[in-house]
Backbone as a printed PyTorch tensor [residue, N CA C, xyz], in Angstrom:
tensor([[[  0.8280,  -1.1990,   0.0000],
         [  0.0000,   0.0000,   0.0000],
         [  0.8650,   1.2520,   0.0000]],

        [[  0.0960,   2.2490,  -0.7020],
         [  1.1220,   3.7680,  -0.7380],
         [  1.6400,   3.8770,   0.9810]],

        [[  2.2300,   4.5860,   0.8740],
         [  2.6640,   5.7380,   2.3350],
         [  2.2770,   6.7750,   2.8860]],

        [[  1.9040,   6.9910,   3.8320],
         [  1.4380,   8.3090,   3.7410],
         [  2.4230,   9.7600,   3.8700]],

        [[  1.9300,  10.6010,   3.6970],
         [  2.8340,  11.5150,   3.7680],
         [  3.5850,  12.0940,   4.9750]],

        [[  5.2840,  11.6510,   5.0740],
         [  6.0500,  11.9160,   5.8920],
         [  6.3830,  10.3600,   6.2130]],

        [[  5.8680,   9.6550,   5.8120],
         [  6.4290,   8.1320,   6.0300],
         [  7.7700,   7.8010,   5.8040]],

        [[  7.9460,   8.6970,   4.6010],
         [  9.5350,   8.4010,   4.2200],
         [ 10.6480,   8.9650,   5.1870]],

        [[ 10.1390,   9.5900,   5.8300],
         [ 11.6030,  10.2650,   6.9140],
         [ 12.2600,   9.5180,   7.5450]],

        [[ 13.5980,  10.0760,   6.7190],
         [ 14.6290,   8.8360,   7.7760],
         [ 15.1760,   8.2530,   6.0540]],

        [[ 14.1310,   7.7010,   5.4800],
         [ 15.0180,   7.0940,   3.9550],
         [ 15.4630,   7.5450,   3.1700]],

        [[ 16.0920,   8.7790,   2.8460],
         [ 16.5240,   9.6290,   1.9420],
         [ 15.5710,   9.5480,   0.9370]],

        [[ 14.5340,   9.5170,   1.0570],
         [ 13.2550,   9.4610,  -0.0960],
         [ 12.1610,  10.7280,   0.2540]],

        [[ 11.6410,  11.0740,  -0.6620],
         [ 10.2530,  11.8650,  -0.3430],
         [  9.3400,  11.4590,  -0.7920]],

        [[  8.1310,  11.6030,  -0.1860],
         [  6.9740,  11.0800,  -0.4660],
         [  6.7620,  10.9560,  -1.6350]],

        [[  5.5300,  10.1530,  -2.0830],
         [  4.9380,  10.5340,  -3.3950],
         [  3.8170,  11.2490,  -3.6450]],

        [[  3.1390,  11.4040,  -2.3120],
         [  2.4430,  12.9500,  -2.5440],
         [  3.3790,  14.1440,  -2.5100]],

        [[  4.5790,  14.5690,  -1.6260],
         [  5.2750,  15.4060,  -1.9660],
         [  5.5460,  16.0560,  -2.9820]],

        [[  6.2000,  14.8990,  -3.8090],
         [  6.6780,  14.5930,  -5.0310],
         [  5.3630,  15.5850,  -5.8980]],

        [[  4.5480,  14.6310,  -5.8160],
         [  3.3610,  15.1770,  -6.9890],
         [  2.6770,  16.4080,  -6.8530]],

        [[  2.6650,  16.9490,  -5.7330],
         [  2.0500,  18.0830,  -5.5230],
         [  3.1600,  19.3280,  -5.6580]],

        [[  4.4780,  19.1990,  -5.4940],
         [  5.6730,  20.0770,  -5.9910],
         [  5.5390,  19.7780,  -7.3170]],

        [[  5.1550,  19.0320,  -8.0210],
         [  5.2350,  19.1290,  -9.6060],
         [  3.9340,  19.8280, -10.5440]],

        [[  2.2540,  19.5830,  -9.2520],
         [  1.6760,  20.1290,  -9.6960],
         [  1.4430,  21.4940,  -9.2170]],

        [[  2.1530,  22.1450,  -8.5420],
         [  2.2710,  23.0560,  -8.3440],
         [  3.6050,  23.6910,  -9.2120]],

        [[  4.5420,  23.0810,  -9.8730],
         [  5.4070,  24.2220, -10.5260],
         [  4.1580,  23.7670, -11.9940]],

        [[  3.6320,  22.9930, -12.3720],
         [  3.0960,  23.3230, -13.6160],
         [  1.7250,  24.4660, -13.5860]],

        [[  1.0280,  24.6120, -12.6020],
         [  0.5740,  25.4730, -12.1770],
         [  1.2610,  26.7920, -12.4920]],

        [[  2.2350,  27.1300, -11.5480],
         [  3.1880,  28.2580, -11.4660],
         [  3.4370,  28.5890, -12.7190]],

        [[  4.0380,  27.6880, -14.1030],
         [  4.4150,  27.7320, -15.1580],
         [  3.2920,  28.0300, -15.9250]],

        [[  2.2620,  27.5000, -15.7730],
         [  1.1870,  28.1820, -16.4710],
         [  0.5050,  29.4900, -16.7120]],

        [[  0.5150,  29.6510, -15.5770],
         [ -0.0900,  31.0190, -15.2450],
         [  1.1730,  31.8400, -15.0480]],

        [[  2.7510,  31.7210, -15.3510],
         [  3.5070,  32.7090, -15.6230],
         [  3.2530,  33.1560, -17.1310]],

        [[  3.1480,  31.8210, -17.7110],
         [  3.6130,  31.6020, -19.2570],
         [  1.7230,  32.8540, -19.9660]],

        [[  0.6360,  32.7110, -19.0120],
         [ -0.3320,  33.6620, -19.7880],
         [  0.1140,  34.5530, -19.2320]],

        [[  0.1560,  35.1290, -18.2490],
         [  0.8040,  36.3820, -17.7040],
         [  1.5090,  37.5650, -18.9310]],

        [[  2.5620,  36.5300, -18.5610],
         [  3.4330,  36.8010, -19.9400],
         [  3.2000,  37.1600, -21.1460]],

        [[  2.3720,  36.3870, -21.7990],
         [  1.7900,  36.3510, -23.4200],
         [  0.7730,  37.7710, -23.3900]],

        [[  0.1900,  38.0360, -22.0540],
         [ -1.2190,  38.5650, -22.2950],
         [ -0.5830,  40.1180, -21.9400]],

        [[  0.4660,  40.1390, -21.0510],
         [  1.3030,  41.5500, -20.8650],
         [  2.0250,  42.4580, -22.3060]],

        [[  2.4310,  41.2260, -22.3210],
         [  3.3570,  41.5550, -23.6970],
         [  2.4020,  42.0660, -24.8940]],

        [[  1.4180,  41.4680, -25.3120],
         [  0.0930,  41.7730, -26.1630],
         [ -0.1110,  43.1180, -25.8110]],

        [[ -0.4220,  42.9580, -24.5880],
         [ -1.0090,  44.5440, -23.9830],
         [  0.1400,  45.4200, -24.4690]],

        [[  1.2830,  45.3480, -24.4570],
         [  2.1790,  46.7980, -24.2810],
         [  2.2830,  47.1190, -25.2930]],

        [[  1.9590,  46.4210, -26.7670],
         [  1.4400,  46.5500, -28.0520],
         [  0.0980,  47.3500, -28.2030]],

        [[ -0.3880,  47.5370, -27.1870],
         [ -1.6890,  47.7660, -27.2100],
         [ -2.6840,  47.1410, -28.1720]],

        [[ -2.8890,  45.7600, -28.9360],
         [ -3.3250,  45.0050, -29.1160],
         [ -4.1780,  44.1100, -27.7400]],

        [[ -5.6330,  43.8650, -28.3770],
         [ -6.2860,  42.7790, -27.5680],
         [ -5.4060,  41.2490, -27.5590]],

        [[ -5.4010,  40.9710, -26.6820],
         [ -4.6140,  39.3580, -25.9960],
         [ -5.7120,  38.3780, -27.3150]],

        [[ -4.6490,  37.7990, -27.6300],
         [ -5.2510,  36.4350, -28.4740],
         [ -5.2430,  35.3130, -27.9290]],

        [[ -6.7370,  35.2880, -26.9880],
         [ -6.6540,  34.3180, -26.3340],
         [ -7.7810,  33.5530, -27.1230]],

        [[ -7.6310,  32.3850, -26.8860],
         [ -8.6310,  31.2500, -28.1550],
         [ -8.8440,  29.8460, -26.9630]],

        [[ -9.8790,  29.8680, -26.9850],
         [-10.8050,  28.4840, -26.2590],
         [-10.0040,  27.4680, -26.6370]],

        [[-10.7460,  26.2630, -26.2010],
         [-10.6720,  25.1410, -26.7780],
         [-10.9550,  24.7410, -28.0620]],

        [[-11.6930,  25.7330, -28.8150],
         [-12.3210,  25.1440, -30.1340],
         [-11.5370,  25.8730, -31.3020]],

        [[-10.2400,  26.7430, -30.4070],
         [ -9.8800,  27.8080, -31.2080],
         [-10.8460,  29.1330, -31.2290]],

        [[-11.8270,  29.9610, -30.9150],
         [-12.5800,  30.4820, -31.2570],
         [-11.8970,  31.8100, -30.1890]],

        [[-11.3070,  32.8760, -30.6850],
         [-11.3840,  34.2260, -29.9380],
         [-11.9290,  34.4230, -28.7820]],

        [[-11.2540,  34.5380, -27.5540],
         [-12.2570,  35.2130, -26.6710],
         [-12.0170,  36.4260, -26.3700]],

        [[-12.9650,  37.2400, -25.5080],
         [-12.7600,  38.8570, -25.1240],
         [-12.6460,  38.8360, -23.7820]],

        [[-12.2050,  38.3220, -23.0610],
         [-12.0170,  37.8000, -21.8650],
         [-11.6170,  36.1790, -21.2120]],

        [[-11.3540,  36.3150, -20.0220],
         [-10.7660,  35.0560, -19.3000],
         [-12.3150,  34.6870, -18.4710]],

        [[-11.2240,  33.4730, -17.9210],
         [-12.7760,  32.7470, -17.0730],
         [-12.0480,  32.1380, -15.9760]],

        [[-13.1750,  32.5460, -14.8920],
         [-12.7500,  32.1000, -13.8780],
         [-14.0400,  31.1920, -12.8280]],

        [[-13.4230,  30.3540, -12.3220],
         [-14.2060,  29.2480, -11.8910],
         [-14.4560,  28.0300, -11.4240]],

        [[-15.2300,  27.1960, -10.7350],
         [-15.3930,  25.7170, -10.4830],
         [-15.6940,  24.9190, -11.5200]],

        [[-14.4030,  24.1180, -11.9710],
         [-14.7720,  23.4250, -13.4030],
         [-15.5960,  22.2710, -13.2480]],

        [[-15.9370,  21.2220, -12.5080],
         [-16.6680,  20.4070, -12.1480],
         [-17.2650,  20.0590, -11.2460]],

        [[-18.5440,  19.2290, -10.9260],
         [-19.3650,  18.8190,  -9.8280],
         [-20.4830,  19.2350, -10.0910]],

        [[-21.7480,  18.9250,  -9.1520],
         [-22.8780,  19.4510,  -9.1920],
         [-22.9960,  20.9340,  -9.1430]],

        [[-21.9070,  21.6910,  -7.7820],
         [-21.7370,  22.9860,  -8.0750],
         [-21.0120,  24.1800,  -8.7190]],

        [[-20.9170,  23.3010, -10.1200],
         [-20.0330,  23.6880, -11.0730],
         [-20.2730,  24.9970, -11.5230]],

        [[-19.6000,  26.4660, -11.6820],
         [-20.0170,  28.0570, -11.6490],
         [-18.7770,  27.9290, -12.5390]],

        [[-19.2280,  29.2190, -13.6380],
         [-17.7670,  29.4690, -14.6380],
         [-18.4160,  31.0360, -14.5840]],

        [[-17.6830,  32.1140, -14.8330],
         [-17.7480,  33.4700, -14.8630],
         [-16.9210,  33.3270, -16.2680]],

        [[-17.8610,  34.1290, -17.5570],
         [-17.0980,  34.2470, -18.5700],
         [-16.6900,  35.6900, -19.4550]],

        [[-15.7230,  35.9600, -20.0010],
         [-15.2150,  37.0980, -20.3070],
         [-15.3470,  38.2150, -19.0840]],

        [[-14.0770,  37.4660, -18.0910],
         [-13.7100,  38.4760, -16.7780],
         [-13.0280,  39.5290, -17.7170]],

        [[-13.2340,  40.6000, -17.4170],
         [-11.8930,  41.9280, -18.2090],
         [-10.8160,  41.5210, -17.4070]],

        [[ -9.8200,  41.5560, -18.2500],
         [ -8.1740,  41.7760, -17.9440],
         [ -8.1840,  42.6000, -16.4410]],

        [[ -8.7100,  43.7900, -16.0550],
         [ -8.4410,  44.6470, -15.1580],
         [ -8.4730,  43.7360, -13.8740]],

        [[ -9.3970,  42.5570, -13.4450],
         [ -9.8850,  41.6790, -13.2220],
         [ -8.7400,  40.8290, -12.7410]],

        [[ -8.8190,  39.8930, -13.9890],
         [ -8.1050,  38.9710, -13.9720],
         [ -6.6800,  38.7260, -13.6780]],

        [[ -5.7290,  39.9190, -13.9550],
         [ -4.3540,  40.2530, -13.4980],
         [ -4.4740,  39.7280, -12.1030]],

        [[ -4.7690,  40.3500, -11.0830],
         [ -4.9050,  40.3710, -10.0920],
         [ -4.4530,  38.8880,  -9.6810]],

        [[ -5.7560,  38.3140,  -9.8730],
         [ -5.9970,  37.1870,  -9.3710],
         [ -5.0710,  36.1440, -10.2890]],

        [[ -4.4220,  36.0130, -11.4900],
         [ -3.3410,  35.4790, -12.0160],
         [ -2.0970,  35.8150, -11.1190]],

        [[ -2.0360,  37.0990, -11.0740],
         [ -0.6970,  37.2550,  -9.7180],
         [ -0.7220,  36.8650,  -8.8180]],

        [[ -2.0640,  36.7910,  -8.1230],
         [ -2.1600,  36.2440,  -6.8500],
         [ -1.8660,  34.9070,  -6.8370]],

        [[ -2.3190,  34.0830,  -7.9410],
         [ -1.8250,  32.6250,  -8.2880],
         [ -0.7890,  32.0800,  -8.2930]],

        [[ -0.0800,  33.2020,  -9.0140],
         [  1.5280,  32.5300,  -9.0530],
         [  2.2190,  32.9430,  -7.6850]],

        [[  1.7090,  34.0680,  -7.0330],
         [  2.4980,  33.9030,  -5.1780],
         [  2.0200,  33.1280,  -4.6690]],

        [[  1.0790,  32.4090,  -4.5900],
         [  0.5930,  31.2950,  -4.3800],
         [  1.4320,  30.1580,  -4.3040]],

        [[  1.7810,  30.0080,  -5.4300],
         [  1.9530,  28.6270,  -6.0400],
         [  4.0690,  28.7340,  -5.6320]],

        [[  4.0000,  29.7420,  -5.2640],
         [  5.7140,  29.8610,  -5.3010],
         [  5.7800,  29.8040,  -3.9720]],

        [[  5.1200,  30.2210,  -3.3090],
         [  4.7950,  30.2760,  -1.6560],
         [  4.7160,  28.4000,  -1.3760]],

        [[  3.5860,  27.6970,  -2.1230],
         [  3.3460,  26.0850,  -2.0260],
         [  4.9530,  25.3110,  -2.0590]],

        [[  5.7810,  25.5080,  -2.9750],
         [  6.4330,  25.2300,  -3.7920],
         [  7.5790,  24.9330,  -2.4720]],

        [[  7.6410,  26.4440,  -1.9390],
         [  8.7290,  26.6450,  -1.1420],
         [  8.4950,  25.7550,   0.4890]],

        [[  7.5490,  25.5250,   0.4920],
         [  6.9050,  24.7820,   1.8770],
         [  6.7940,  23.7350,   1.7220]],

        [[  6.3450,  23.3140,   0.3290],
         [  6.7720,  21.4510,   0.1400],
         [  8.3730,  21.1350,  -0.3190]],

        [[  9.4220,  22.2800,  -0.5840],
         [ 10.6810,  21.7700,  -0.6750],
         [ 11.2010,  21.6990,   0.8450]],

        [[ 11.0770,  22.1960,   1.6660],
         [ 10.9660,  22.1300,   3.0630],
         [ 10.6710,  20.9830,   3.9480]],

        [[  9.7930,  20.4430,   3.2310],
         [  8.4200,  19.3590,   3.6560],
         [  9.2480,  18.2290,   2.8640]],

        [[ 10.5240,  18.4480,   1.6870],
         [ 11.1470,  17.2250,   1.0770],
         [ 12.4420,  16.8800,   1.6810]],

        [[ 12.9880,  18.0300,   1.9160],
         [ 14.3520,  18.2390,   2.6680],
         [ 13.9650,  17.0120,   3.9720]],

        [[ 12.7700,  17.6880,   5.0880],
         [ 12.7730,  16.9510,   5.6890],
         [ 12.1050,  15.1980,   5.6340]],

        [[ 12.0300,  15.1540,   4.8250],
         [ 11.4960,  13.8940,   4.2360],
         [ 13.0640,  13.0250,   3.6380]],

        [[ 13.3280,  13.3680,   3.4250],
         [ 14.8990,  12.8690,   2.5200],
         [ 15.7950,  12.9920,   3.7990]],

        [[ 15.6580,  13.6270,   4.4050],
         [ 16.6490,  13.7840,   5.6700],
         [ 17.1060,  12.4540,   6.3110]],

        [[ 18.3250,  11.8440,   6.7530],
         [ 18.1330,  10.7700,   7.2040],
         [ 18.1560,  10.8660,   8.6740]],

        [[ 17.5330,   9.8030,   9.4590],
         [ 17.2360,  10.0420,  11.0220],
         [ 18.4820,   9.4620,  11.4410]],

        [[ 18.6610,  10.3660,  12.5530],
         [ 19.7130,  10.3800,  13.5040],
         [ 20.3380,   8.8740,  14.0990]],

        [[ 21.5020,   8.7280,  14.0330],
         [ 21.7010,   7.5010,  14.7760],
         [ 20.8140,   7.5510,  15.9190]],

        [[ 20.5180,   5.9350,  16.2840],
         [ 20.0460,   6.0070,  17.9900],
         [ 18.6840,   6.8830,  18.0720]],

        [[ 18.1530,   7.3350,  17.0980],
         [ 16.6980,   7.9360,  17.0460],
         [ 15.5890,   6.7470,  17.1260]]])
């Protein structure tokens, strides 16, 4: 059966939730640097952001929201003025996570003390 998390301390190993949640959190991080980025840069052109759905189709805004479940809510074409915000707030977020589960690996990988 898996391990739970912090099981590994002592084996020079880190978890495998560790593991996976530092990875889904830098692809996170990477994501929402990488629109950041695209949608800033657009802007200082003063061009509208070419942002395109899933179907390819233009949008005039972002979306923000609960993508699945019974109480599934999507807000569509947030304005940019909006959405910055809360994209920044994402990525301190996610760099803040990042830095507390490398912490959380260190001591996981750590090996235990003789006589512990």
């Amino acid at each position: 059966p898996p391990l739970a998390r912090g099981t590994h301390m002592g084996t020079g190993l880190i978890s495998k939730d560790t593991a996976t949640d530092i990875a889904l959190a830098y692809r996170e991080l990477e994501a929402a640097t990488k629109l950041l980025a695209e949608i800033e840069e657009t802007r200082s052109r003063h061009e509208a952001p070419d942002i395109r759905d899933a179907f390819g189709r233009q949008v005039t805004g972002l979306q923000l929201g609960v993508p699945s479940g019974n109480s599934s809510h999507r807000l569509f074409n947030v304005p940019w003025e909006i959405a910055k915000p809360v994209i920044e707030t994402h990525i301190a977020t996610q760099r803040a996570k990042i830095a507390a589960l490398s912490q959380m690996a260190v001591i996981e990988a750590s090996p235990t003390p003789t006589g512990a």
